[in-house]
VMD Tcl script that draws the C-alpha trace (Angstrom):
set ca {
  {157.75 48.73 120.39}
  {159.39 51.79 121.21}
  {158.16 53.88 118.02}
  {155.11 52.61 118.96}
  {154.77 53.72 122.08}
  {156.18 57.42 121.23}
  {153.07 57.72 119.01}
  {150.61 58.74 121.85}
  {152.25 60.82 123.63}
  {153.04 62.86 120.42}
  {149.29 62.81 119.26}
  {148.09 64.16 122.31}
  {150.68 66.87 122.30}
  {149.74 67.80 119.16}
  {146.40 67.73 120.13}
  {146.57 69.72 123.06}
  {148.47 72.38 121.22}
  {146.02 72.56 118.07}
  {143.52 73.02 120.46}
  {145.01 75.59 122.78}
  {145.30 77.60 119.49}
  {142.33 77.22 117.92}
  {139.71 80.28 118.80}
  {136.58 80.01 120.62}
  {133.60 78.39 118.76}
  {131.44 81.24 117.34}
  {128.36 81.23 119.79}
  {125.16 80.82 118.76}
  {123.33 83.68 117.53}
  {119.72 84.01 120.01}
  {116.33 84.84 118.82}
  {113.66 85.05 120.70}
  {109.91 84.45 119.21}
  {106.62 84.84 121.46}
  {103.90 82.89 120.73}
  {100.20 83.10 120.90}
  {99.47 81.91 124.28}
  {95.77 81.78 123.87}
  {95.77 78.06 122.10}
  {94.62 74.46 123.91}
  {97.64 73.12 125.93}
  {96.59 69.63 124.15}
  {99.64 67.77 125.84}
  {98.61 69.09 128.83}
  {102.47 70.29 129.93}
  {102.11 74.15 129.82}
  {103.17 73.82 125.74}
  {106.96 72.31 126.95}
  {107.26 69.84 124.50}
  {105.81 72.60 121.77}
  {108.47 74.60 122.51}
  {111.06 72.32 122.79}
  {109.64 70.69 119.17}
  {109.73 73.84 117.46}
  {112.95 74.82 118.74}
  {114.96 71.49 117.83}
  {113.02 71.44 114.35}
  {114.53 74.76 113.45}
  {117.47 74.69 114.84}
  {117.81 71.34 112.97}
  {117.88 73.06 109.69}
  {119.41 76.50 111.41}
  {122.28 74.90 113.53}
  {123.83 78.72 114.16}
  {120.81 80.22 115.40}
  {119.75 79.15 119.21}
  {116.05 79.64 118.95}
  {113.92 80.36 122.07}
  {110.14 79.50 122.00}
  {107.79 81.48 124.40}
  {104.21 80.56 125.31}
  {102.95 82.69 127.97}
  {99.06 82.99 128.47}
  {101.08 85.95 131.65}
  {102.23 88.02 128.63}
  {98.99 90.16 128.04}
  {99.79 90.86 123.92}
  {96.83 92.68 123.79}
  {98.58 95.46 125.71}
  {99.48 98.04 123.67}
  {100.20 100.47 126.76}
  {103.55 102.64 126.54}
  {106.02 100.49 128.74}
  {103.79 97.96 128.72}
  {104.07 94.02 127.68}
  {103.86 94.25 123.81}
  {106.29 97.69 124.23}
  {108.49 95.76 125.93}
  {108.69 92.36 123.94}
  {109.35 94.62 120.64}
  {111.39 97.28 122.59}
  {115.62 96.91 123.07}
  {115.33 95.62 127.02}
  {116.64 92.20 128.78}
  {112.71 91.18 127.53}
  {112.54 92.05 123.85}
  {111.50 89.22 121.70}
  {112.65 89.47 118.01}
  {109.15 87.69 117.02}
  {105.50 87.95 117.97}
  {102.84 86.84 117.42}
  {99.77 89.23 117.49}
  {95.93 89.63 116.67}
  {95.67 91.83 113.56}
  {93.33 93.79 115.38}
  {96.07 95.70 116.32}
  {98.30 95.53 114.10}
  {97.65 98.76 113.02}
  {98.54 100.09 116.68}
  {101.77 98.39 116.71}
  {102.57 100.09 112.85}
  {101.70 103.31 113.79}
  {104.06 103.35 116.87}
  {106.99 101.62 114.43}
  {107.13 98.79 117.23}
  {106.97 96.77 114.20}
  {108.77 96.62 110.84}
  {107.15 95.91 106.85}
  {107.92 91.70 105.71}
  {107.83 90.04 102.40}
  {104.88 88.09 101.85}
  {104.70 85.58 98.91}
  {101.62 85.98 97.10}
  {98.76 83.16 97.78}
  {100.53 81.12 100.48}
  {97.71 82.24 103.08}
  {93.99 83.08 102.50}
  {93.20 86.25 100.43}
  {91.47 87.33 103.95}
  {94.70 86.62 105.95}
  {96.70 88.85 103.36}
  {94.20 91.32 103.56}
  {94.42 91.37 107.49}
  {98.06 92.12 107.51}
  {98.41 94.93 105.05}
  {98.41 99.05 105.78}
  {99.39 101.54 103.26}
  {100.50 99.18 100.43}
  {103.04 97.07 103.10}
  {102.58 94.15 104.74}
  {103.53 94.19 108.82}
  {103.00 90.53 109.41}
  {103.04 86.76 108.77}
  {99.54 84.99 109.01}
  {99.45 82.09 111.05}
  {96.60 81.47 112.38}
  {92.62 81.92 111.23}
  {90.06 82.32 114.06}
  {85.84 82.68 113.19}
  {82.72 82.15 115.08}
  {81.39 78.88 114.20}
  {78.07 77.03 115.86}
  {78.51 73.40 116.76}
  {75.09 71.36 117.26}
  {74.10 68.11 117.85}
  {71.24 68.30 114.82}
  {71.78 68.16 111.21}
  {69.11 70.55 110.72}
  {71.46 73.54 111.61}
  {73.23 73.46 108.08}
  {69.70 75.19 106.91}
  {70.23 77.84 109.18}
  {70.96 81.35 106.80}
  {70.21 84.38 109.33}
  {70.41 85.31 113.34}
  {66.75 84.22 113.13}
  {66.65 80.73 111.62}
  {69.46 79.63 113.91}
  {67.99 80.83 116.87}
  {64.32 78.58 115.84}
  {66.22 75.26 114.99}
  {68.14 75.40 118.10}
  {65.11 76.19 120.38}
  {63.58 73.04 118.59}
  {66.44 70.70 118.76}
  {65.84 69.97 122.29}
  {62.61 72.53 123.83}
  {62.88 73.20 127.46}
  {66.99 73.32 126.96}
  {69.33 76.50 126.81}
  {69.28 77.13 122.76}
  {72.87 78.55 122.67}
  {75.79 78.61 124.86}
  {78.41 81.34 124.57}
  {80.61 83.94 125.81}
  {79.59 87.47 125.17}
  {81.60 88.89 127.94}
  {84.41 91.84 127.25}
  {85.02 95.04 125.14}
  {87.03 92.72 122.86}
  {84.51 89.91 122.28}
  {80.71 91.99 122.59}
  {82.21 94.39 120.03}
  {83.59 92.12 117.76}
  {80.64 89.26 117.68}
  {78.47 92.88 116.81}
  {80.75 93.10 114.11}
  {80.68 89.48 113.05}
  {76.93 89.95 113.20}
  {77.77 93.09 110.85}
  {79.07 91.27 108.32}
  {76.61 89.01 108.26}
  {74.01 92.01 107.13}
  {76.23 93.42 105.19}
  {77.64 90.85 103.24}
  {79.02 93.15 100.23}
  {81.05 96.26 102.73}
  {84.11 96.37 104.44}
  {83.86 95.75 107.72}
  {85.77 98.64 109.09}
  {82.98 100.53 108.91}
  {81.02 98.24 111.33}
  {83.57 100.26 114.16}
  {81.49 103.60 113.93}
  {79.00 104.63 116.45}
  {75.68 104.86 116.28}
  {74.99 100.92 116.26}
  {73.63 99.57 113.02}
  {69.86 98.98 113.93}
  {69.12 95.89 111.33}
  {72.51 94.59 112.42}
  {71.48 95.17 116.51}
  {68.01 93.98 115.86}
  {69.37 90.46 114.64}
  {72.35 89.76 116.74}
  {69.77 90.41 120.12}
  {67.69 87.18 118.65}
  {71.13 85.08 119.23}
  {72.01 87.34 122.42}
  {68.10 86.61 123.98}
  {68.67 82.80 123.47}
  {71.43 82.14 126.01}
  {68.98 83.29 128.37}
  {65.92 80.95 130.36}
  {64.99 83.34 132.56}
  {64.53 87.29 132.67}
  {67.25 89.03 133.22}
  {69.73 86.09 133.47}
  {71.43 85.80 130.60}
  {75.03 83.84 131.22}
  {76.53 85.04 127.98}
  {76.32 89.04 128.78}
  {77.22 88.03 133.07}
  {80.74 86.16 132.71}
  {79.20 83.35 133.94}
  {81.34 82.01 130.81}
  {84.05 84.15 130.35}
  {87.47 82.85 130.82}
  {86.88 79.21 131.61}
  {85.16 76.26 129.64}
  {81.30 76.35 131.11}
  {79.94 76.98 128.10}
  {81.97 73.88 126.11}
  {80.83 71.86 128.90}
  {77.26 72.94 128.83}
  {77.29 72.09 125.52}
  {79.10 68.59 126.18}
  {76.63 67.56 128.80}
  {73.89 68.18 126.40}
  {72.81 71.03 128.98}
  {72.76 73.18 125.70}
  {71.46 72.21 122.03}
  {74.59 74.62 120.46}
  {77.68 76.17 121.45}
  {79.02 79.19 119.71}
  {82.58 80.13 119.57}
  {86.02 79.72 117.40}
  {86.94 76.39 116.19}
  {89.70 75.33 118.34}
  {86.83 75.29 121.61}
  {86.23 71.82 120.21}
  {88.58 70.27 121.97}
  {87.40 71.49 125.33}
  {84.17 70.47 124.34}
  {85.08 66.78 123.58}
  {87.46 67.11 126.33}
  {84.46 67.54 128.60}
  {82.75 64.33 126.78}
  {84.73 62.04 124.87}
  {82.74 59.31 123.41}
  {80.77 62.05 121.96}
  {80.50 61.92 118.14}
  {82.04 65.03 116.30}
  {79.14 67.44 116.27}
  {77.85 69.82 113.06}
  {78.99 72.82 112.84}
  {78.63 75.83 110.74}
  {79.71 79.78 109.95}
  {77.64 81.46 113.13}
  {74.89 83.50 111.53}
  {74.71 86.73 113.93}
  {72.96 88.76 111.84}
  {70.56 89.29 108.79}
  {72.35 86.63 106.77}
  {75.42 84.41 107.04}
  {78.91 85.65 105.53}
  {82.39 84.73 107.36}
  {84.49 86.97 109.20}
  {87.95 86.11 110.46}
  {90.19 87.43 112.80}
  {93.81 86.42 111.87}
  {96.92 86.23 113.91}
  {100.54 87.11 112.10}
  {104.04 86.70 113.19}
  {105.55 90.48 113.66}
  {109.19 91.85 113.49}
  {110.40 93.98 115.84}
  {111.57 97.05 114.47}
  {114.39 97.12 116.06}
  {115.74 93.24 114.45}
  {117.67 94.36 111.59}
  {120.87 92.92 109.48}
  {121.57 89.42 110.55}
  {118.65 89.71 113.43}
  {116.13 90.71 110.78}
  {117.22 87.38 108.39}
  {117.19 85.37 111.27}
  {113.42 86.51 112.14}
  {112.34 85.74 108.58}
  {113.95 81.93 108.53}
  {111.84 81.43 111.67}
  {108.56 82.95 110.19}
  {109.07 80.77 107.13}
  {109.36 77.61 108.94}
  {106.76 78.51 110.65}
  {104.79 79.21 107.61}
  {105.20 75.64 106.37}
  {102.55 73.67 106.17}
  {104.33 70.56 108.74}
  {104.75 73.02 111.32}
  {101.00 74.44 111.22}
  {99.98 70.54 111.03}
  {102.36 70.14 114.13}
  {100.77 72.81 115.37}
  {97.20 71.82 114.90}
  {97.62 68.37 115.14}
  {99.18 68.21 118.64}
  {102.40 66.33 117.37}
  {104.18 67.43 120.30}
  {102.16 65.30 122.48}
  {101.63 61.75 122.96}
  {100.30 59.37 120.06}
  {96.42 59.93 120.28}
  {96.43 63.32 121.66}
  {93.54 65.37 120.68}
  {94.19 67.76 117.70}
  {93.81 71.73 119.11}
  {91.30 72.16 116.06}
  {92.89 76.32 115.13}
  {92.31 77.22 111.70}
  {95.45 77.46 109.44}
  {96.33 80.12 107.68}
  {98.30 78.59 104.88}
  {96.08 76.94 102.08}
  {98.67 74.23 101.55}
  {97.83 72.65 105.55}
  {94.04 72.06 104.26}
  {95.49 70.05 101.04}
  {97.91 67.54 102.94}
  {97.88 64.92 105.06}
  {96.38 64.44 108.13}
  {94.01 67.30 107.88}
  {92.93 66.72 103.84}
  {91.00 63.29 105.63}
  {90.21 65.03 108.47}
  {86.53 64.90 109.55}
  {85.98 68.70 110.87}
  {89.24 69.85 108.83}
  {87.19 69.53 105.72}
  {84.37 71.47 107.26}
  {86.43 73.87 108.97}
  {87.80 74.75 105.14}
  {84.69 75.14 103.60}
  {83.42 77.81 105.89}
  {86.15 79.92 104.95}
  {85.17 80.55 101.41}
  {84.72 84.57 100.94}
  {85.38 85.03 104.71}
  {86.48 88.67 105.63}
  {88.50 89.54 108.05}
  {88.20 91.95 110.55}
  {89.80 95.34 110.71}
  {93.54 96.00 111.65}
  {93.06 99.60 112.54}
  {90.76 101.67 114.81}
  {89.16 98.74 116.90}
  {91.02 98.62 119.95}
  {90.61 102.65 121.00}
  {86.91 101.95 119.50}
  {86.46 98.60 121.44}
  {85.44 100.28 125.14}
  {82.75 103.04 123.55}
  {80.76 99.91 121.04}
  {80.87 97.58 124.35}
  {79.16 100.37 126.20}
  {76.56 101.21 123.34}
  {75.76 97.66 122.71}
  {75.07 96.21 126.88}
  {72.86 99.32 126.81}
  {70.58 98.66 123.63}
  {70.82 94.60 124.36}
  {69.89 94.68 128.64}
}
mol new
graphics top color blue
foreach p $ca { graphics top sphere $p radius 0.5 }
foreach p [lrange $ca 0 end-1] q [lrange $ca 1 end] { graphics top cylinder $p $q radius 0.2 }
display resetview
């Protein structure tokens, strides 16, 4: 009894001395990544539980990396400003990020100020066009993530025949007469200028559409996107589209969803504000917007960037996060609004990996299917010269379409 009850005390002196010696746990190493804001908050908690998913997924398989998520539609990454946001998130400050993800359109700002560093890219993980998007000079500056193009959703099945500006804006007239044709946003020297450019593409199906950037305005180009312009409009010299009578809010989707409008044009992902607004509604058509003398697919593509300054350990720890986020669970996460409750409506964004489109949920998925389909020989828009461009081709086109 006596040896036995020695034993304790000894362990815990033991104890209490191995620990005393031991040296502090190595702390967790941080990395920050910044996320598109500009997605549907499908759980409707300001993306908390996405962030919180993401973070425990990764740190799941990366237990000595403490991983912090950022979605914040306050973070203008669009600003490209000296000392302003996106020099600060991929600057050396107390508010650097180590990640971000970015529009391409400016991805060839962000290069030429060396904000951003070159990545490794595995050939024929993403779409040819999302490659494309994120290479300058022979490097590529980004990881694609996400796919974003100018689709028409309609209540008739007679809007699949629809091949030019023209023939759109006729079967959408005569889907419902008396109605508005088309409801979208037109508003802004980032979205005028590039719908002009989608519109571009469509009438030029065989050039690169950089040169869709130069002034003067195309004329066949102008003279068919102003058919699909003209039909958001009932009476002269109202036209909602051009006011910002649907710029930065859901009118438009709900226009649409009322069946106040026979078609709704914008990027995918607006379906879920438009079934938001209506339910029980049954998933509508929808096809690759024809804005100009044809129909041929442009894309706009965001990519996961490196800041520059993330190098050595930092710069390995950036690329384990854009590879899981590469992965094809994480986009269906993503898209499929696993981070909120059972039955939550997916967010409907385009994936950039080709893998998402060939597994489960979206391989059965109704508009998934679709949405694949219309990105066969889709283009994607410039990464250099549009954003100092953007301000002069908004000007030039309000003045040849009012």
């Amino acid at each position: 009894m006596t040896w036995k009850a020695l034993i304790c005390p000894a362990v815990l002196v033991l104890s209490a001395c191995s620990e005393s010696s031991d040296p502090d746990p190595t702390p967790k190493r941080p990395l920050k990544a910044v996320l598109f804001p500009y997605i549907p908050d499908s759980a409707g908690d300001s993306f908390a539980r996405l962030e919180q998913r993401l973070e425990s997924d990764f740190e799941a398989a990366h237990p000595d990396i403490d991983l912090d998520v950022v979605f914040d539609a306050n973070l203008d990454v669009y600003d490209l400003a000296e000392g302003g946001t996106l020099n600060q998130l991929l600057g050396t400050g107390t508010g650097a990020a180590q990640v971000v993800e970015v529009d391409t359109l400016i991805l060839g700002s962000l290069a030429e100020k060396k904000w951003i560093q070159p990545v490794a890219l595995e050939v024929g993980v993403v779409h040819s066009a999302a490659e494309e998007a994120v290479s300058i000079g022979g490097e590529k500056y980004g990881v694609p993530t996400y796919l974003c193009t100018n689709v028409v959703y309609s209540r008739t099945t007679n809007i699949r025949s629809a091949t030019d500006s023209a023939s759109l804006v006729r079967i959408l007239r005569e889907a419902a007469p008396g109605k508005r044709p088309l409801a979208t946003n037109l508003d802004g020297s980032w979205t005028l200028p590039s719908s002009y450019i989608d519109a571009w593409a469509d009438t030029h199906p065989g050039d690169a559409l950089a040169s869709a950037i130069s002034l003067p305005l195309d004329s066949p180009t102008l003279n068919a996107f102003a058919d699909v312009v003209d039909s958001c409009s009932l009476e002269a010299g109202v036209n909602p589209c051009l006011d910002g009578s649907y710029a930065d809010n859901t009118v438009a989707e709900v226009a649409f969803a009322q069946e106040q409008a026979n078609g709704f044009m914008g990027y995918t992902e607006r379906l879920f504000y438009i079934l938001q607004s209506q339910p029980s509604m049954p998933l509508p058509e929808v096809i690759s917007v024809p804005l100009g003398a044809g129909s041929a697919p442009a894309v706009f593509v965001d990519a996961l960037v490196l800041n520059a300054n993330c190098t050595g350990t930092c710069a390995e720890d950036a690329r384990a996060f854009t590879s899981f986020m590469q992965d094809p669970g994480t986009r269906s996460l993503i898209a499929f609004s696993e981070d909120g409750p059972q039955g939550t409506r997916p967010r409907y964004l385009l994936q950039a990996n080709r893998a998402f489109y060939q597994q489960e949920p979206a391989r059965s998925d109704p508009m998934y299917k679709q949405f694949e389909a219309l990105l066969s020989g889709a283009r994607p828009y410039p990464n250099q010269r549009f954003p100092e461009n953007r301000k002069a081709l908004q000007a030039a086109l309000l003045e040849a379409l009012q």
